[in-house]
Each structure stands twice: as C-alpha cells, then as structure tokens.
Predicted model as a PDB file, atoms N, CA, C, CB and O in Angstrom, pLDDT in the B-factor column:
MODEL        1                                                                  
ATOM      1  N   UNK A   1       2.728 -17.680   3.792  1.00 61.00           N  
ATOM      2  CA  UNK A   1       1.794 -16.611   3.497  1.00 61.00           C  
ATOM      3  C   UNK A   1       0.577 -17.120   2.723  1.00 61.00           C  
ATOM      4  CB  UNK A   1       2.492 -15.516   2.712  1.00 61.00           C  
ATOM      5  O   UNK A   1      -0.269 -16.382   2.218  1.00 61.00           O  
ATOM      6  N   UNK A   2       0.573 -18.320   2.685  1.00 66.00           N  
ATOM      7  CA  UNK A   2      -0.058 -18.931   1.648  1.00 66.00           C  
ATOM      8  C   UNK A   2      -1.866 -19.043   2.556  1.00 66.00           C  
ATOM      9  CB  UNK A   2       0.952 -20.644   1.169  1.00 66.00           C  
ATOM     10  O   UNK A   2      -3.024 -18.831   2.199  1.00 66.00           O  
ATOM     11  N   UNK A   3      -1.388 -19.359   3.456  1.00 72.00           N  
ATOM     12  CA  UNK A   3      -2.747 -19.735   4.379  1.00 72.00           C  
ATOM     13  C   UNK A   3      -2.901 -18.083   5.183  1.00 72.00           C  
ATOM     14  CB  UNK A   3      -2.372 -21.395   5.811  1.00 72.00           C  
ATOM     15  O   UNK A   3      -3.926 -18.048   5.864  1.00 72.00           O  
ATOM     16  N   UNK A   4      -2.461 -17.360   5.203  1.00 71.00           N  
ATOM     17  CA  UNK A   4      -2.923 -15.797   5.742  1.00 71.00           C  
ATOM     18  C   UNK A   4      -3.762 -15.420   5.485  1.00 71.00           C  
ATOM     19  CB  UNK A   4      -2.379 -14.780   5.524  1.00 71.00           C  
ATOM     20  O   UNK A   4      -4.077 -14.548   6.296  1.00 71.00           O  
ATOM     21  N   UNK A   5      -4.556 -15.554   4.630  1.00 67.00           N  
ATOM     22  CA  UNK A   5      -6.211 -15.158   3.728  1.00 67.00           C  
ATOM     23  C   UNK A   5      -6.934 -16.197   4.968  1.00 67.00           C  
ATOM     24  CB  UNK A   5      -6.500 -15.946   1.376  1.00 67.00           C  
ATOM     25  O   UNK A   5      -7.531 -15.760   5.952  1.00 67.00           O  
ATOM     26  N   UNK A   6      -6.763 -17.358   4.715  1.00 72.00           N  
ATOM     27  CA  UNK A   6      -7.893 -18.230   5.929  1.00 72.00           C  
ATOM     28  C   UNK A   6      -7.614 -17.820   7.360  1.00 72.00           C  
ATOM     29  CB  UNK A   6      -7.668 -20.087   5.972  1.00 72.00           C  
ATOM     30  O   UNK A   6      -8.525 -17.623   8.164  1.00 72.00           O  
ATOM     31  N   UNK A   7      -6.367 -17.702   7.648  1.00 76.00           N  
ATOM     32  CA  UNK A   7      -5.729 -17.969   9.051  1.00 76.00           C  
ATOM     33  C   UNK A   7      -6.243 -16.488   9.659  1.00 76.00           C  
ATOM     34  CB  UNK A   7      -3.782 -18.276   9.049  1.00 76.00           C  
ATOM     35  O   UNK A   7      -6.553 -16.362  10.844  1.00 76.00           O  
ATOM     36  N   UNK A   8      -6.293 -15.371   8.677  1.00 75.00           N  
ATOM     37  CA  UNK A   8      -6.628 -14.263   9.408  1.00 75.00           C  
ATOM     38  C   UNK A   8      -8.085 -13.458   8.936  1.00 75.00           C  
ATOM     39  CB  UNK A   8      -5.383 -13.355   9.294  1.00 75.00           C  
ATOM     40  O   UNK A   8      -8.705 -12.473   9.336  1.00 75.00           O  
ATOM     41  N   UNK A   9      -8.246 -14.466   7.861  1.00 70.00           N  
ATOM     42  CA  UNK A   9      -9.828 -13.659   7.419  1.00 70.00           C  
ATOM     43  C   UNK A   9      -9.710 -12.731   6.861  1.00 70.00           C  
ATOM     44  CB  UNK A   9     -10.768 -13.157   8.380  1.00 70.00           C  
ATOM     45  O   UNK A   9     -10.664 -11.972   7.034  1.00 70.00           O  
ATOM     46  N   UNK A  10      -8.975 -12.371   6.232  1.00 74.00           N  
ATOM     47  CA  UNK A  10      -8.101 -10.938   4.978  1.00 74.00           C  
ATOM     48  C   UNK A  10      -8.510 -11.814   3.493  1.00 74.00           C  
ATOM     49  CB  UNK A  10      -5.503 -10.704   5.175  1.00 74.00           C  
ATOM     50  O   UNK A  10      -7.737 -12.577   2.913  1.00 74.00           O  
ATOM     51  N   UNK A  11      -9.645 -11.550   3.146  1.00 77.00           N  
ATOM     52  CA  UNK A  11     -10.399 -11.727   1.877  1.00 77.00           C  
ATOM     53  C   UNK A  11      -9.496 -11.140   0.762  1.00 77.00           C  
ATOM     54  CB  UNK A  11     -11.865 -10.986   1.925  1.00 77.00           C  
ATOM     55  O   UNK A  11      -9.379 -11.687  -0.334  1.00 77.00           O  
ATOM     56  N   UNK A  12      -8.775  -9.831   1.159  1.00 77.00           N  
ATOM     57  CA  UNK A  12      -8.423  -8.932   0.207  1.00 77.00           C  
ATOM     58  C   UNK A  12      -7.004  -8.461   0.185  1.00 77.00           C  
ATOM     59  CB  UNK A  12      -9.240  -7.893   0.325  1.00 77.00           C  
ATOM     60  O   UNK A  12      -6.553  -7.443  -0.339  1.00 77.00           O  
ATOM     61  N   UNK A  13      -6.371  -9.425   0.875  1.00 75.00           N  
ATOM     62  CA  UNK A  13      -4.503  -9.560   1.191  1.00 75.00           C  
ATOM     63  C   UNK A  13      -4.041  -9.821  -0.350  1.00 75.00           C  
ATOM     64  CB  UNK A  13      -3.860 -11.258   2.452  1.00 75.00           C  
ATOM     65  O   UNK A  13      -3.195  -9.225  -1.018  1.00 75.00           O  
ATOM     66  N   UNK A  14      -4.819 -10.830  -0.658  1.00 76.00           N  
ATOM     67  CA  UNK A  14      -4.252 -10.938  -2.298  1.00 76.00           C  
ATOM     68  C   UNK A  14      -4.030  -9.990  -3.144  1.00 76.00           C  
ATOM     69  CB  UNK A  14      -5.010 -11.579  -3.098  1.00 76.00           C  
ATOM     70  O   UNK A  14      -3.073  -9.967  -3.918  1.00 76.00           O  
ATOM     71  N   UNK A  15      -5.082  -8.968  -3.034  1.00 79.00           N  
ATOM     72  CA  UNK A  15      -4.930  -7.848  -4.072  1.00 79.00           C  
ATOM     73  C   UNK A  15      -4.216  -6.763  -3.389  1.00 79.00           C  
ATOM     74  CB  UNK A  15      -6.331  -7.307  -4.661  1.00 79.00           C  
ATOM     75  O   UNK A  15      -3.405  -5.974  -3.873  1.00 79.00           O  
ATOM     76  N   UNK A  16      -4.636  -6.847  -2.223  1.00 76.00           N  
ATOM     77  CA  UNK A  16      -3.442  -5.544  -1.434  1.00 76.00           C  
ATOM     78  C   UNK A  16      -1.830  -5.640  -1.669  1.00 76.00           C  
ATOM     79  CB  UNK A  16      -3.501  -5.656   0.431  1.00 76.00           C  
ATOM     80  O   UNK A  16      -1.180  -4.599  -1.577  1.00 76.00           O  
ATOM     81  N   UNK A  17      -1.094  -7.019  -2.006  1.00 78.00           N  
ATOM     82  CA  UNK A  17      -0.116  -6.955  -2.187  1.00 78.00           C  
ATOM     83  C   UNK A  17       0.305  -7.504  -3.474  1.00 78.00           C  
ATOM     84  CB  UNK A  17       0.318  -7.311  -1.265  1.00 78.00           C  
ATOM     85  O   UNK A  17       1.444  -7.942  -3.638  1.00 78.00           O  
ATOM     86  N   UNK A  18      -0.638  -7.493  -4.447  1.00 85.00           N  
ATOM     87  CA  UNK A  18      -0.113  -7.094  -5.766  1.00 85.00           C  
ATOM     88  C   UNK A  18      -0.715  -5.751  -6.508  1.00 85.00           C  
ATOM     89  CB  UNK A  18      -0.349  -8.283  -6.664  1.00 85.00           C  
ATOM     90  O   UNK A  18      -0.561  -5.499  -7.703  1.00 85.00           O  
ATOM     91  N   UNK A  19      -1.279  -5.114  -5.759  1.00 87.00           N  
ATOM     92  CA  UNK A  19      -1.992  -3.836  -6.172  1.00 87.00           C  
ATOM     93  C   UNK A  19      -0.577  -2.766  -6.275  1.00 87.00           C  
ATOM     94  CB  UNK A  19      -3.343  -3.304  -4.852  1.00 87.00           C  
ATOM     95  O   UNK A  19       0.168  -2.824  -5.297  1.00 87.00           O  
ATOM     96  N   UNK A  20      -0.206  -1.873  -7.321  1.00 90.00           N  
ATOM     97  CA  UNK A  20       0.350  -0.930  -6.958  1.00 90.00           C  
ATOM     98  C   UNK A  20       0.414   0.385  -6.206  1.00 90.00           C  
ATOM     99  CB  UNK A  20       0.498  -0.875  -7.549  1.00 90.00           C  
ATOM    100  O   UNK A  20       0.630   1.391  -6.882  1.00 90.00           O  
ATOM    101  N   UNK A  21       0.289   0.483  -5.179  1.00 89.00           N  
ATOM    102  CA  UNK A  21      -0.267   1.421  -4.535  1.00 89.00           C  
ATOM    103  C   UNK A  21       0.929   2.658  -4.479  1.00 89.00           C  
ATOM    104  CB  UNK A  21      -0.796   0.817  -3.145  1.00 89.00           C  
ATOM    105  O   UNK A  21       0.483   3.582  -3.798  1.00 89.00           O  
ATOM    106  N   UNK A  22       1.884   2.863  -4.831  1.00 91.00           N  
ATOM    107  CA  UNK A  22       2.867   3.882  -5.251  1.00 91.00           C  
ATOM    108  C   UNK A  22       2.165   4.791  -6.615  1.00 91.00           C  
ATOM    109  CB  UNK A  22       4.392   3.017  -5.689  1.00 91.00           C  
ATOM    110  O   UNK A  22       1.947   5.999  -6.715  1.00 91.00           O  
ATOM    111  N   UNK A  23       1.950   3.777  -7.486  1.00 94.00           N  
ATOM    112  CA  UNK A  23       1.644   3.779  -8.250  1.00 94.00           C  
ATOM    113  C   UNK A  23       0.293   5.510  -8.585  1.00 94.00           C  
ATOM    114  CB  UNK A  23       1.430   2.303  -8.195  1.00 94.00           C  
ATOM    115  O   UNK A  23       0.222   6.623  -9.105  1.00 94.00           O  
ATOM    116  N   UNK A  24      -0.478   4.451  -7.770  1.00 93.00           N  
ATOM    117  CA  UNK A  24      -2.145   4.947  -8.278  1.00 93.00           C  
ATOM    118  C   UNK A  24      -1.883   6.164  -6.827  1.00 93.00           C  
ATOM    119  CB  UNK A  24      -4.012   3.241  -8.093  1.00 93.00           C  
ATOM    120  O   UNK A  24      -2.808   6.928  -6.551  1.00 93.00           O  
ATOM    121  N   UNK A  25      -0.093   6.224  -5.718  1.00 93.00           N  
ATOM    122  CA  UNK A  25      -0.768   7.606  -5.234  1.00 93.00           C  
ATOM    123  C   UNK A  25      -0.443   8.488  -6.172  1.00 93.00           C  
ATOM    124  CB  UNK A  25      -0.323   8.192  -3.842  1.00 93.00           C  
ATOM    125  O   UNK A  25      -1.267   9.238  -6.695  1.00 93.00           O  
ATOM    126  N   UNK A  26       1.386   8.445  -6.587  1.00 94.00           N  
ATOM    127  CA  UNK A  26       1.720   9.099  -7.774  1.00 94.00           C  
ATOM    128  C   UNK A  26       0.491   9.982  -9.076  1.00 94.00           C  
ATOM    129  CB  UNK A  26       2.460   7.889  -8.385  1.00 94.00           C  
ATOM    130  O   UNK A  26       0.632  11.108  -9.552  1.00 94.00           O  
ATOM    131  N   UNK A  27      -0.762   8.871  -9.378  1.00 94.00           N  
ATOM    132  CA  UNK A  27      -1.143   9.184 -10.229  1.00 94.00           C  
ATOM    133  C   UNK A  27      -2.533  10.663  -9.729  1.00 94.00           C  
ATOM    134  CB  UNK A  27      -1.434   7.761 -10.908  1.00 94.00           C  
ATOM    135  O   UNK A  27      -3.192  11.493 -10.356  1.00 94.00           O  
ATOM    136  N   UNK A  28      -2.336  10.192  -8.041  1.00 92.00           N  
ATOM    137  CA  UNK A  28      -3.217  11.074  -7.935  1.00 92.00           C  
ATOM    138  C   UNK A  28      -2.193  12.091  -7.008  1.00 92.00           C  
ATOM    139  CB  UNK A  28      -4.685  10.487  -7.326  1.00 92.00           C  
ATOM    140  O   UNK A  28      -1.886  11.616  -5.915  1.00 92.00           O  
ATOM    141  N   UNK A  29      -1.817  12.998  -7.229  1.00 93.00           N  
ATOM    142  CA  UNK A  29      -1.082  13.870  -7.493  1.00 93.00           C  
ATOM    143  C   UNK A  29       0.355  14.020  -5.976  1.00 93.00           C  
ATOM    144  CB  UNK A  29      -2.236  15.155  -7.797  1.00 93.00           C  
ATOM    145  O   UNK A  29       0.968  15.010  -5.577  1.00 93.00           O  
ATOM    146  N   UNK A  30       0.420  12.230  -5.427  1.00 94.00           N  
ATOM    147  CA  UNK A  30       0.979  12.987  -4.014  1.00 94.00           C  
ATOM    148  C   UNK A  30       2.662  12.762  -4.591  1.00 94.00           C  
ATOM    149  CB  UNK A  30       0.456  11.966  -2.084  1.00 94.00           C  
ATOM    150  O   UNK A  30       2.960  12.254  -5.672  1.00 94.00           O  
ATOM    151  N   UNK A  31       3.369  13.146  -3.835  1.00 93.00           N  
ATOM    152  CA  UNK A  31       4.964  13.327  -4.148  1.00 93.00           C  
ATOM    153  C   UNK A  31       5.733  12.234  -3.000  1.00 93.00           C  
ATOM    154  CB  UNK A  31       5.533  15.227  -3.849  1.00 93.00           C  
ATOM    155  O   UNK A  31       5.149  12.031  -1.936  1.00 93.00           O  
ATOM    156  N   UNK A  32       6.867  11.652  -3.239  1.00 92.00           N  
ATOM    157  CA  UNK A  32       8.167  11.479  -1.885  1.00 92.00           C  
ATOM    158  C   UNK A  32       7.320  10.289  -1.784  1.00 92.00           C  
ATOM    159  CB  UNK A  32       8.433  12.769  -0.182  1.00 92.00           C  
ATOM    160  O   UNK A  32       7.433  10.131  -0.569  1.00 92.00           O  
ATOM    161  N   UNK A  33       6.579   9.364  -2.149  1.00 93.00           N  
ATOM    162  CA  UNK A  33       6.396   8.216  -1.717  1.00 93.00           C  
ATOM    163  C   UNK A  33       7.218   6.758  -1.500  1.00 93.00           C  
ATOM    164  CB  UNK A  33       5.626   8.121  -2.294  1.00 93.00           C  
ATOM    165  O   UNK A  33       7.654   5.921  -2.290  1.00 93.00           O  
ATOM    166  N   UNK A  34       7.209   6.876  -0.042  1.00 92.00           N  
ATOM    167  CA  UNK A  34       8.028   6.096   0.690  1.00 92.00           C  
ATOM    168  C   UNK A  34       7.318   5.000   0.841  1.00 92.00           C  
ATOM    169  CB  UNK A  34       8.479   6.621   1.871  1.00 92.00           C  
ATOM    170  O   UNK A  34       6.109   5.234   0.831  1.00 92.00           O  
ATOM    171  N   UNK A  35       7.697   3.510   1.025  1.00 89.00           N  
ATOM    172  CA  UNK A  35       7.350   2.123   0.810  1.00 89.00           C  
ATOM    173  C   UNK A  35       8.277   1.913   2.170  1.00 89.00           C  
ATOM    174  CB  UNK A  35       7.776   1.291  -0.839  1.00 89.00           C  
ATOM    175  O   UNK A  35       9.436   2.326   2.189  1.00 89.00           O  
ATOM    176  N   UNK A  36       7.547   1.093   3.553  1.00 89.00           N  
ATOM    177  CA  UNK A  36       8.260   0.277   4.356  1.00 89.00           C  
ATOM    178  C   UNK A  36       7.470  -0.505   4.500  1.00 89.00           C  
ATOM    179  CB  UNK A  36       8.794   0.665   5.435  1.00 89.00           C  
ATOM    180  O   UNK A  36       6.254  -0.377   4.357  1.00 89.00           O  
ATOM    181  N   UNK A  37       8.330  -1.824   4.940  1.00 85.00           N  
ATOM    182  CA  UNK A  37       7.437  -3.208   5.295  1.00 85.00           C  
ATOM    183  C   UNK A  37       7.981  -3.602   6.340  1.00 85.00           C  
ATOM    184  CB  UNK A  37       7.396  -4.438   4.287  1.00 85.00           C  
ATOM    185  O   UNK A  37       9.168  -3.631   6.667  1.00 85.00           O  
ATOM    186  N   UNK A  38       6.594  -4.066   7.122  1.00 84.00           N  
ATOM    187  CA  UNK A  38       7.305  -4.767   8.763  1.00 84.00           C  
ATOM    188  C   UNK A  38       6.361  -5.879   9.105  1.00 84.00           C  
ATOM    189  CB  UNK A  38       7.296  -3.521  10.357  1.00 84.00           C  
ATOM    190  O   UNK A  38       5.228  -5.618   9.508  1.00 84.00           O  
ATOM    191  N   UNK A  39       6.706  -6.878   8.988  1.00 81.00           N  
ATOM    192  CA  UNK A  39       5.987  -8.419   9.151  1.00 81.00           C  
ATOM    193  C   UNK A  39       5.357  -8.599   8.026  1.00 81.00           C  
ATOM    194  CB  UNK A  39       4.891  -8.666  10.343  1.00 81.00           C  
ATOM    195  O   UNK A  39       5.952  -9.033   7.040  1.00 81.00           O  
ATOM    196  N   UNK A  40       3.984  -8.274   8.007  1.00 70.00           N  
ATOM    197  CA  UNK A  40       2.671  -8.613   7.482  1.00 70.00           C  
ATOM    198  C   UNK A  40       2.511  -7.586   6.766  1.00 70.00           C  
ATOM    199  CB  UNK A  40       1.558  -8.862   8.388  1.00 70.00           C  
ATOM    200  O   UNK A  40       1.844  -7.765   5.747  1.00 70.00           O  
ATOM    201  N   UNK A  41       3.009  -6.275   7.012  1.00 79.00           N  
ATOM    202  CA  UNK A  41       2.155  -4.810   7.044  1.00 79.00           C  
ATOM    203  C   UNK A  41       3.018  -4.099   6.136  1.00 79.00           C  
ATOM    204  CB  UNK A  41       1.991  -3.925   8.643  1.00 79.00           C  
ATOM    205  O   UNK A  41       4.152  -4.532   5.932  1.00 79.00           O  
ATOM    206  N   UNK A  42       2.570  -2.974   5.527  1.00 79.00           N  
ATOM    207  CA  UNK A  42       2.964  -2.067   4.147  1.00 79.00           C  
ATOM    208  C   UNK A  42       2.645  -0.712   4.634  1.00 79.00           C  
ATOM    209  CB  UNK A  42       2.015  -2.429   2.620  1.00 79.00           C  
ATOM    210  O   UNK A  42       1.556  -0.139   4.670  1.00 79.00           O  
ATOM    211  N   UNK A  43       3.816  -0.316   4.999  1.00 89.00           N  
ATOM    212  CA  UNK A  43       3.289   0.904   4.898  1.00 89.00           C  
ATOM    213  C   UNK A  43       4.137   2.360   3.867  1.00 89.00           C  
ATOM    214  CB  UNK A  43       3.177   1.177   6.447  1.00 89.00           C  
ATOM    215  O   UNK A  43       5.356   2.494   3.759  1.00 89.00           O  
ATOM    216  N   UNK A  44       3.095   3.259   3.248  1.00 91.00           N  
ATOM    217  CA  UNK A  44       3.298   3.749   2.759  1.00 91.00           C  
ATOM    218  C   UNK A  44       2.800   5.630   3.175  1.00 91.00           C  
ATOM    219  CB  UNK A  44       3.027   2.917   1.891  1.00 91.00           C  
ATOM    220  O   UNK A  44       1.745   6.201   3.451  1.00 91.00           O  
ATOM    221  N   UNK A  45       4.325   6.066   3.000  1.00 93.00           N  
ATOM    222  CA  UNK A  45       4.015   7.571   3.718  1.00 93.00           C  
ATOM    223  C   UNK A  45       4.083   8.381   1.913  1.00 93.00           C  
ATOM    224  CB  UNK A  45       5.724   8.285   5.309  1.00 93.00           C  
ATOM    225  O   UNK A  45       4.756   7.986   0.960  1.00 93.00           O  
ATOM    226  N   UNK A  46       3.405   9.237   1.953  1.00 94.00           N  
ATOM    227  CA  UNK A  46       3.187  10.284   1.126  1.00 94.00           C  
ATOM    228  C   UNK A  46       3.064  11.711   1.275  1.00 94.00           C  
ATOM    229  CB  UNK A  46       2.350  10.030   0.681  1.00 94.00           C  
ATOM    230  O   UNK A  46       2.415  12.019   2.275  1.00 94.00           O  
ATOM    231  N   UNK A  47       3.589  12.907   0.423  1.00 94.00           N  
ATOM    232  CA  UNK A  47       3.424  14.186   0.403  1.00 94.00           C  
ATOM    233  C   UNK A  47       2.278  14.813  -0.147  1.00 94.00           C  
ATOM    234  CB  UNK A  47       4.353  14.613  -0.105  1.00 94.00           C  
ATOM    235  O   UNK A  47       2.268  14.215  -1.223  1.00 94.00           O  
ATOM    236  N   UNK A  48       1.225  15.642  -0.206  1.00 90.00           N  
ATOM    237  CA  UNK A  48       0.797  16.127  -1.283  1.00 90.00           C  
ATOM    238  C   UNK A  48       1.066  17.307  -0.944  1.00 90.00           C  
ATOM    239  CB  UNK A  48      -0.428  15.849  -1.707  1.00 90.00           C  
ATOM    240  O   UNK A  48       1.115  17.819   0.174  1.00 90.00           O  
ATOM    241  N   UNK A  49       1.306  17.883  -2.333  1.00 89.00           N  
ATOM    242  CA  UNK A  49       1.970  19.673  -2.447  1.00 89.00           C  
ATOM    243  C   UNK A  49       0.616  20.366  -2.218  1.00 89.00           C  
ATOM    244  CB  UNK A  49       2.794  20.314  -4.317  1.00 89.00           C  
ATOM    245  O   UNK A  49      -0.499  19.860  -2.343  1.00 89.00           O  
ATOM    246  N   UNK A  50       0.902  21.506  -1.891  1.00 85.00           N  
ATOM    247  CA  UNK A  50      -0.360  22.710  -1.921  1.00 85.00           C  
ATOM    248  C   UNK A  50      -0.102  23.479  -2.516  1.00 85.00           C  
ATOM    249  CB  UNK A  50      -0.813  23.420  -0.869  1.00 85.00           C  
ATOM    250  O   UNK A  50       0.912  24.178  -2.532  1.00 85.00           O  
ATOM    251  N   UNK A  51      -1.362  23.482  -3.366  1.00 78.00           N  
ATOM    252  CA  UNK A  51      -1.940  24.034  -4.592  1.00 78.00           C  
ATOM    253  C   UNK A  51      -2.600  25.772  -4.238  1.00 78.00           C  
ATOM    254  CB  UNK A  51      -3.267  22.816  -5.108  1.00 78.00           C  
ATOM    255  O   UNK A  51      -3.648  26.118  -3.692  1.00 78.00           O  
ATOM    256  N   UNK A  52      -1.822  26.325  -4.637  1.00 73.00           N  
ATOM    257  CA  UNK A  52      -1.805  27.933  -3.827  1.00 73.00           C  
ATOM    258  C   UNK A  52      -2.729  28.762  -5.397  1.00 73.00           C  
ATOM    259  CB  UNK A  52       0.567  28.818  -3.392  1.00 73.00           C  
ATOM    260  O   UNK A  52      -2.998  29.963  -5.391  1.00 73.00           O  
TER     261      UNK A  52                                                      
ENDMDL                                                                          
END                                                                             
C-alpha cells in the first residue's frame, strides 16, 4: 500500500485512511454508522433522523 499514492495518483489516500470519518459523521448529526471495506475502498453507510 505503500506505493498506491504513486501507482494510482491518490494524492489524498493518506489522509482518507487515517481521517476519522465515523467520527466527524457522528458529529454532524447522522446515526447507525456502518464501516465496510473491500480491497482498496471504505465504505461507509449512514442514517440521518428527521427533524419534524
């Protein structure tokens, strides 16, 4: 993973996968955040409640 920044031209792989991104959705108000990973890729599903 070391050469994935050159090999694919992802300037910003470094911070994408030490960034907390659970984190900062939590903080902006979504719920049920789910984390899957498949190869390369992160994906993250989220709720946000409605505000009635």
């Amino acid at each position: 993973m070391n050469n994935f920044i050159a090999t694919f031209h992802e300037p910003y792989y470094r911070s994408y996968i030490t960034d907390n991104l659970v984190e900062r959705l939590e903080e902006s108000g979504f719920e049920q955040v789910e984390t899957e990973n498949y190869f390369v890729s992160k994906y993250l599903i989220a709720r946000k409640p409605e505000i009635i």
